[in-house]
N, C-alpha and C positions, 0 to 999 in steps of 0.2 A: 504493500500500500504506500504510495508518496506519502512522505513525510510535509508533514504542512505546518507551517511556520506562521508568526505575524506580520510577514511582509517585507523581514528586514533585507531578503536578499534577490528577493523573485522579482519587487518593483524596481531592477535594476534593466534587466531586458525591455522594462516598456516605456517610463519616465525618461525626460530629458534628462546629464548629467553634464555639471559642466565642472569640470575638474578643478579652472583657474578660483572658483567663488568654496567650491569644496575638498576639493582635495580626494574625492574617491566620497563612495556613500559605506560604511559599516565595514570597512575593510576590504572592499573590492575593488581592482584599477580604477583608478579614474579612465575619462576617454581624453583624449590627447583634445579634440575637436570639439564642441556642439555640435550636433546634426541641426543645420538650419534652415530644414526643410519641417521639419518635425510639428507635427502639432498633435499633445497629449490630452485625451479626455478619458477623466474618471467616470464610469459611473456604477450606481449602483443598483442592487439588484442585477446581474449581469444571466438572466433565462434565457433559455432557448427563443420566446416569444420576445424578449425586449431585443436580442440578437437580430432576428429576422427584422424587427420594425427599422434597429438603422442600418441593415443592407437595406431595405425599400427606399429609405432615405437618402439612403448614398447613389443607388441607383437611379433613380427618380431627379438625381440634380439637388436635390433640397437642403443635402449637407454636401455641399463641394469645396470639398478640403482637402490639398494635395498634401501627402504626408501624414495624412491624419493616424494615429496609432490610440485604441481606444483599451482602458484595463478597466474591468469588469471585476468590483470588488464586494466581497460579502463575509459572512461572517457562517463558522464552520456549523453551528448550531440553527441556522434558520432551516424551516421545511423545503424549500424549493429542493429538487434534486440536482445540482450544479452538473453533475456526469454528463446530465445529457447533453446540456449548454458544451461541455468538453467536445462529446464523440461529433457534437452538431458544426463547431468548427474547423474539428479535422477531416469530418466528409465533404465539408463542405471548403477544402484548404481556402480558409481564410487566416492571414497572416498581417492583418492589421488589429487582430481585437486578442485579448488577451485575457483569461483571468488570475486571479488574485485572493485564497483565502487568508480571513485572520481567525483564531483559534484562544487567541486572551480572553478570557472570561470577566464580564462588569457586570457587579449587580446595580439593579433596578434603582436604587437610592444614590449611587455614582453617576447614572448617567449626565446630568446637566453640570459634573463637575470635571477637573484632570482627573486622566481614569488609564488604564493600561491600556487603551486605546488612539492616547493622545499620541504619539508619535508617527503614529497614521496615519490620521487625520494633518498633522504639522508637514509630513511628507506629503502628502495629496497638495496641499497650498503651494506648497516650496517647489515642487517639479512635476504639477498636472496645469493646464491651463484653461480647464472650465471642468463642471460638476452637472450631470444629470440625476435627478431623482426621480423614478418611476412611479408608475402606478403600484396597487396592489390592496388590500385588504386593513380593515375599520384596526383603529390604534387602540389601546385598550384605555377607558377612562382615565381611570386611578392616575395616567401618567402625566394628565391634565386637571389632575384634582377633581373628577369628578367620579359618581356612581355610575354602576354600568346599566341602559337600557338592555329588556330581554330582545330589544330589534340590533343591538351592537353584536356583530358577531367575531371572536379572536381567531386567529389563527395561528399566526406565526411571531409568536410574542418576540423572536432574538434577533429578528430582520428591524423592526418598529426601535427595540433597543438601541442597535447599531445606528442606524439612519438616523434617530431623534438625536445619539448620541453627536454624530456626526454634527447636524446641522447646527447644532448649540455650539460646538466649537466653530463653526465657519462663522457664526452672524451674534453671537451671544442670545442672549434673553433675560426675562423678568425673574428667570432663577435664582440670578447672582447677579446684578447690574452690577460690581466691580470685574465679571470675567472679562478678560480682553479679547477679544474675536479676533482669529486668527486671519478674517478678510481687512484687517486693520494693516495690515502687513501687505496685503495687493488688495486694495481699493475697487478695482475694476475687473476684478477673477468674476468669469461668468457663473451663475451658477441658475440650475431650471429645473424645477422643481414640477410634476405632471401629475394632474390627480390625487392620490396619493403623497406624490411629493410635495403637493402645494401646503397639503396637511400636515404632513412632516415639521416643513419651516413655519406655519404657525402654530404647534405645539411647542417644538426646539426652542422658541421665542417666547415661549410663555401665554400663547395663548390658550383659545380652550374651541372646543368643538358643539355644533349641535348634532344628536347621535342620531337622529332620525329627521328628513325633512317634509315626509308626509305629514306625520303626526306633531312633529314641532313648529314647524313654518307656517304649515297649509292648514295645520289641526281638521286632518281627514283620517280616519280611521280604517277607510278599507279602500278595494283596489277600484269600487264600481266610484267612489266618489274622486280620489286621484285620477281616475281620465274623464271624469266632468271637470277637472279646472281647465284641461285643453291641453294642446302641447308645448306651447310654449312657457306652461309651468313643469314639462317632464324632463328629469335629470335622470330617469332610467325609463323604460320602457314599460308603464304598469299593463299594456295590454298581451303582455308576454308571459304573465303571470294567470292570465283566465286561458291560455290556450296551451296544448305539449309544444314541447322544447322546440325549439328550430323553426315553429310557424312565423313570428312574427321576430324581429330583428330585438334581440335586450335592448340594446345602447339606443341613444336615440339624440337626435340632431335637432339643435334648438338655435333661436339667435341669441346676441350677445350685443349688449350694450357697453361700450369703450366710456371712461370719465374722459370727458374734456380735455384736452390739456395734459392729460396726462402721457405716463411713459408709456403703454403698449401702443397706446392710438398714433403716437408720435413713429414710436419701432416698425409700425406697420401700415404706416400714412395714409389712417383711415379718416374720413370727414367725419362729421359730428351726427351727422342723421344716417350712417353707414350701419347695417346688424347683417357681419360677416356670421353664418351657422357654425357650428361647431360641434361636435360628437361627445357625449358624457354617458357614463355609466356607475353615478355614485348615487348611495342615498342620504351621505353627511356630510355637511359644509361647515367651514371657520364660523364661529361665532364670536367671540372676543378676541383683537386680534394679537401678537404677539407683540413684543416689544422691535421700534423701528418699521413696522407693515405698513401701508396704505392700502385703499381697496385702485383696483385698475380697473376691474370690468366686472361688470352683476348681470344677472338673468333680467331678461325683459321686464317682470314685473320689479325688478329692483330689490329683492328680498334673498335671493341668494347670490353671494359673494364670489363671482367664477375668475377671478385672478387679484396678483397682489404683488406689487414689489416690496421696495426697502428704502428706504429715505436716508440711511447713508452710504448703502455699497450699491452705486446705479445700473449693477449689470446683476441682481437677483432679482429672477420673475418667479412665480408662482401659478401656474393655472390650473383649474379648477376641470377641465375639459381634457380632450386626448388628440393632440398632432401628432402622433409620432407613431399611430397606428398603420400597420401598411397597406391595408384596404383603403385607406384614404388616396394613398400614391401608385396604387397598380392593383391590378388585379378586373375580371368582368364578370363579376358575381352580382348580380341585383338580390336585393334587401325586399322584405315587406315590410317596411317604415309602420306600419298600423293596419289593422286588420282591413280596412277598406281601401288598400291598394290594389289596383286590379293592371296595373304595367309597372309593378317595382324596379328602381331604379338601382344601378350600383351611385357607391358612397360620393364616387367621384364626378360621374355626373348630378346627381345631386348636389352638389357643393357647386357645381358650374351653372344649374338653375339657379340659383341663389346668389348672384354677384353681393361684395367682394370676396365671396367664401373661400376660394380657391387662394383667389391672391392674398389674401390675411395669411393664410397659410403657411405660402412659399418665403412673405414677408419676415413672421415671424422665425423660421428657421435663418433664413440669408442671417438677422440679426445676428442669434447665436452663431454661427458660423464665425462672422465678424467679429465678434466677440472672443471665440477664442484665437484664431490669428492673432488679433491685437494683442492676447493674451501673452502667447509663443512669442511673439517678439520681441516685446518689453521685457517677460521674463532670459529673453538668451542674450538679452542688452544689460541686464543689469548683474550678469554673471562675468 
């Protein structure tokens, strides 16, 4: 069985290294050069499904990054099976993505503090040049101070661990307003947080969650009164739930209202009366928001919170919604969007009836793209 470590020697094949600023990382050569073609992105969660969504992405144009080398980092204890993520890059020889376990053990009352983690995290900042955080499954209360609804459902309690852990070191929070965030050190390190991740960095930050948005938001108690509010209050698909599996599409495509002025609408140079759609499949949103959040973008009605930056580090976004899925960017599979589709469309022409859906899209990624270049270069300039 490979021996699996926490990180100190394996992030040496994937991360930049620059010899003259370190001298070598943990006892290994330094490299005589920077590769100055290189551009490193961490992310996490690193599955078979988050795999395929950025080949779709890369293929599709949407992350066109020459150089790009991506390490896929998680922690030994979480449920995902990482193997198959393994055997899925070797059949598939791909030799720009990588993964990465860590195997140090933090309990639950450490997380939002230095933990035997931190030097992971300190290495991710120092020699990656942008941060994604995926989607995935409800955080557990308690880690937000609050009691758990019987509609919250756990799963993978040491992924949430890690990740929350994570983000608390990149951006701080209301845990400890003396900790110093380690994006204090790169100002402008991108970091993008999906679904799930959006959630992530407003717990990490001290925020907290509403654990149900039928019952909290819409105060509806069953599925026949959630598809009387219509679809532009649906953040999952309740008519998927009265019929078997696979009849009608879970996820489901809503528009999205941009703040004014603000940073996504600027990233993605939407006008003001612009509601590019967007694909969600959650049933829990931010409710108080972290320390440093802004809201960026809410549901048509105004009532739930679908993105959120940061007011001091200007390259942390948050969305509440799913770009990074690869049915969005290829594929010609039509969906039954709702029971009374009678010519379902695939996702992607869907999004092209609906101008600027598409180009919100492409927008949003070119940004991060951009984001991490700038990253790469700054950081191999100041090595």
């Amino acid at each position: 069985m490979r021996k699996i470590s926490i990180l100190f020697f394996l992030v040496i094949s994937t991360f930049i290294v620059s010899a003259a600023a370190t001298g070598g990382l943990d006892g290994c050569p330094a490299q005589s050069e920077p590769d100055k073609t290189r551009v490193s992105l961490t992310v996490f969660y690193p599955s078979q499904g988050t795999i395929e969504d950025l080949l779709a992405l890369r293929q599709a144009g949407a992350i066109n990054i020459p150089g790009l080398k991506v390490a896929g980092i998680y922690h030994v204890l979480e449920k995902t099976d990482y193997s198959k993520s393994e055997e899925f890059i070797r059949s598939q020889g791909i030799d720009w993505i990588t993964l990465h376990p860590v195997s140090a053990e933090v309990r639950p009352e450490d997380l939002f503090r230095k933990n035997a983690w931190t030097a992971e995290f300190e290495r991710i900042i120092r020699e990656s040049d942008g941060v994604i955080f995926f989607g995935g499954p409800d955080i557990p209360p308690d880690l937000y101070g609050s009691r758990q609804s019987f509609l919250t459902q756990i799963w993978d309690l040491y992924r949430h661990y890690f990740e929350l852990s994570a983000a608390f070191h990149f951006l701080g929070g209301w845990q400890d307003p003396k900790f110093r965030p380690l994006l204090e050190e790169r100002i402008d390190f991108p970091v993008l947080g999906i679904c799930l991740g959006m959630q992530t960095i407003n717990v990490a930050t001290g925020g907290t969650m509403i654990q149900d948005i039928w019952v909290e938001t819409y105060k509806v108690k069953t599925v026949e009164e959630a598809i009387a509010l219509g679809p532009e209050k649906w953040h999952t698909n309740p008519q998927a739930k009265l019929v078997p599996e696979k009849t009608v599409f879970s996820y489901f495509l809503h528009p999205l209202v941009l703040r004014p002025k603000g940073k996504l609408a600027a990233l993605t140079g939407l006008a003001a009366g612009d509601r590019p759609y967007v694909m969600s499949a959650h049933h829990q949103q931010a409710a108080k928001l972290g320390r440093g959040l802004r809201v960026e973008a809410t549901s048509a009605d105004g009532k739930v919170i679908e993105a959120v930056s940061h007011e001091q580090f200007p390259n942390v976004l948050g969305v509440q919604f799913h770009p990074e899925f690869d049915l969005l960017w290829q594929g010609d599979t039509p969906y039954n969007l709702t029971l009374q589709d009678s010519n379902p469309p695939t996702i992607r022409q869907y999004l092209a009836a609906h101008p600027p859906s598409l180009e919100f899209h492409k927008k949003l990624w070119a940004w991060f793209g951009q984001r991490l270049e700038a990253g790469a270069r700054s950081n191999r300039q100041s090595r």
